[in-house]
C-alpha angles and dihedrals in degrees: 000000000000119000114248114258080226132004117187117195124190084334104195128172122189132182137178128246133209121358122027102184104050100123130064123250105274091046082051092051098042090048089057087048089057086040097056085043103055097251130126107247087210096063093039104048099067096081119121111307096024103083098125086053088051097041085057079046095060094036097051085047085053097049098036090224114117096068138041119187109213084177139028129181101332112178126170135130118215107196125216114291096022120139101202129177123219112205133175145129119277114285091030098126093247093132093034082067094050084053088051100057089037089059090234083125130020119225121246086219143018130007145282120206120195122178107198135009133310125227102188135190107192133133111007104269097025109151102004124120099226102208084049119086127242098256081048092047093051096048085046099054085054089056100054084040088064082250122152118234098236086047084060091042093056089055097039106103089037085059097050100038086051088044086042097219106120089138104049095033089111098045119102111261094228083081091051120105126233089264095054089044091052093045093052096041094052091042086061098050103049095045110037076077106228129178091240124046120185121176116184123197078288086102083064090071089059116081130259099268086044085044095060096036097069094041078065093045091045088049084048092051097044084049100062087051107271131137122246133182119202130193105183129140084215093109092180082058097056097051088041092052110021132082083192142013132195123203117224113198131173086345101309137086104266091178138357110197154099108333097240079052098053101033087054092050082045103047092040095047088090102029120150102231106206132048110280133029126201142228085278101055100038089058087056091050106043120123133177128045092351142088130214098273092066133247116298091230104050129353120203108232102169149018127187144182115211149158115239094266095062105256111142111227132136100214116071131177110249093240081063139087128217145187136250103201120188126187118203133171123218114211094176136026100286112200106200102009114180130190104203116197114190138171134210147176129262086278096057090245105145117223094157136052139129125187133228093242091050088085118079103192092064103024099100084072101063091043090082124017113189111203117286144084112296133175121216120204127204114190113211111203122232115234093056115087132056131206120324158048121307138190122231122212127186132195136191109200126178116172117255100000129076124295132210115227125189113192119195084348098153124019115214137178132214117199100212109225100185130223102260123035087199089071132066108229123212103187091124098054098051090050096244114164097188126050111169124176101254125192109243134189135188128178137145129292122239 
């Protein structure tokens, strides 16, 4: 039976909050011995003389404060060839198990197995020597790798025309931007050809070409049998790009399956059952450029599903339109401001959208928003979905400025009626999602 390419065991990760030199020396010395020897310092420290240390025991126990666990009890095996998806909210402790398997920090239980080497993108400048330049840093990161020099040699141009820094290959990386250090980071470690390959978010600082260029290079690299591990909120990327995916959620594995699986359990786990959510929620659910408290040029407050006549409902018949209203408020003057609607599959995969400038008829509108509360209103055609249940996802995007992007925020069904009553439809059984009313036309040939 073949060796797993990593095998995690009772994976745990602990750190301390607050104060790290609360204790005096001795207690100091004594907590690194239990350390070294496996122990918790916390259950071995409230011996006899010891009773200030204990009572900061009990205290912290009490609070909850002296110890956060990033990780618990992780245990998973990813076998040779695999191409598996972390996700997870921020905070999560997806990156903290990449760290882990990279040995840039050690865990405080359980073990982590790994069977070949690790070629690693995590955090912009892991793994660079800042006052090298880049040509130096490549040739040292082979090195580290076991690699020959000449081994290195023979994949060095590959490596800086993928990166696209001829010019500034010979510049310390220390003068590179986020972007330079990530295309040559990346470029190392997909073609110094390792055993192992694992990208984190890191890819999202690139730009869009670069972007798509190593998607093509890690499906490249999956393809010719090698393992990859992959920690991205780009949840059309991971089921573009993964066999498998694992949520991580508060520090332990929620589900480990196939990624349409995982990403619908992850993007439902905070849906908003119902038609319509409110500010509150919204500001729970943000995502993008923003923060919770909301943008300082417009803030979503509601959001609403509703026929034309203005009934709020969440389930429609298929020969119906219906009406996407969001309700925003400007509190400063807002140039080429657009309200993007969009709907996607269980998987969050969007295959519908439209967007508030697209109409001619009422763009001018949206060009320049004054201050003030405003309501904007998408009409969804009828004759377009089958039967189902859809996702409905809802940006507010002004250039140049932050955006404010909702992701699954509100489930609906359509109960798909058909156009002739006379036929028996079979949209359903063959898995369409869209169903629109097409003109069609048959006739003879010749």
């Amino acid at each position: 039976m073949t060796e797993p390419a990593i095998s995690i065991r009772a994976l745990g990760k602990c750190y301390r909050l607050g104060s790290i030199n609360r204790h005096t020396l001795v207690e100091e010395v004594e907590h690194l011995w239990h350390r070294l020897r496996g122990r918790d310092p916390l259950q071995h420290m409230g011996g006899i003389g010891h009773s200030a240390t204990e009572a900061r025991r009990v205290e912290a126990e009490q609070r909850g404060t002296e110890q956060f666990w990033a990780l618990r009890n992780v245990s998973f095996d990813i076998q040779p060839g695999e191409v598996v998806g972390i996700i997870g909210r921020n905070g999560a402790g997806k990156s903290t198990v990449l760290k882990i398997l990279s040995r840039i920090t050690e865990p405080t239980e359980g073990e982590a197995i790994i069977n070949g080497r690790i070629g690693s993108l995590l955090e912009v400048g892991t793994g660079f020597h800042p006052e090298l330049t880049g040509r130096e840093n490549v040739f040292m990161n082979g090195t580290i790798l076991g690699l020959k020099r000449a081994e290195v040699a023979a994949r060095f141009d590959e490596i800086v025309d993928f990166a696209d820094l001829g010019q500034f290959i010979d510049t310390p990386v220390k003068r590179y931007s986020s972007g330079m250090y990530v295309r040559l980071a990346f470029a190392v470690a997909a073609h110094l050809e390792t055993e192992i390959m694992m990208i984190d978010e890191v890819l999202a600082v690139g730009d869009v070409a670069f972007q798509k260029r190593c998607l093509g290079k890690m499906k490249e690299v999956a393809g010719a049998g090698r393992t990859v591990l992959f920690v991205s909120h780009s949840m059309s990327t991971i089921m573009n790009l993964c066999t498998r995916a694992i949520l991580i959620d508060q520090g332990a594995v929620s589900l480990d399956a196939t990624p349409a699986t995982v990403i619908g359990k992850y993007l439902d786990r905070n849906l908003v059952e119902g038609a319509v959510v409110n500010e509150v929620e919204i500001a729970a659910r943000v995502e993008g450029g923003v923060s919770r408290g909301g943008s300082p040029y417009v803030r979503l407050t509601e959001i609403r599903l509703q026929d034309t006549q203005g009934v709020t409902k969440n389930r429609f018949d298929s020969t119906e339109p219906f009406v996407v209203v969001v309700t925003f408020t400007c509190h400063q003057r807002v140039n080429d401001l657009r309200i993007i609607v969009g709907i996607t599959d269980e998987s969050g995969i969007p295959f519908y959208g439209s967007q508030s400038t697209d109409d001619q008829s009422n763009a001018e509108a949206f060009y320049t928003v004054e201050p003030g509360r405003y309501s904007a209103a998408c009409v969804i055609p009828a004759n377009v979905f089958s039967d189902r249940q859809y996702f409905l996802n809802v940006i507010a995007l002004y250039p140049r400025k932050e955006d404010q992007r909702l992701t699954k925020i509100l489930k609906f069904a359509v109960d798909f009626k058909g156009y002739n009553p006379s036929i028996q439809y079979g949209c359903n059984d063959w898995g369409w999602f869209i169903w629109p009313k097409l003109e069609w036309k048959l006739g003879p040939v010749g």
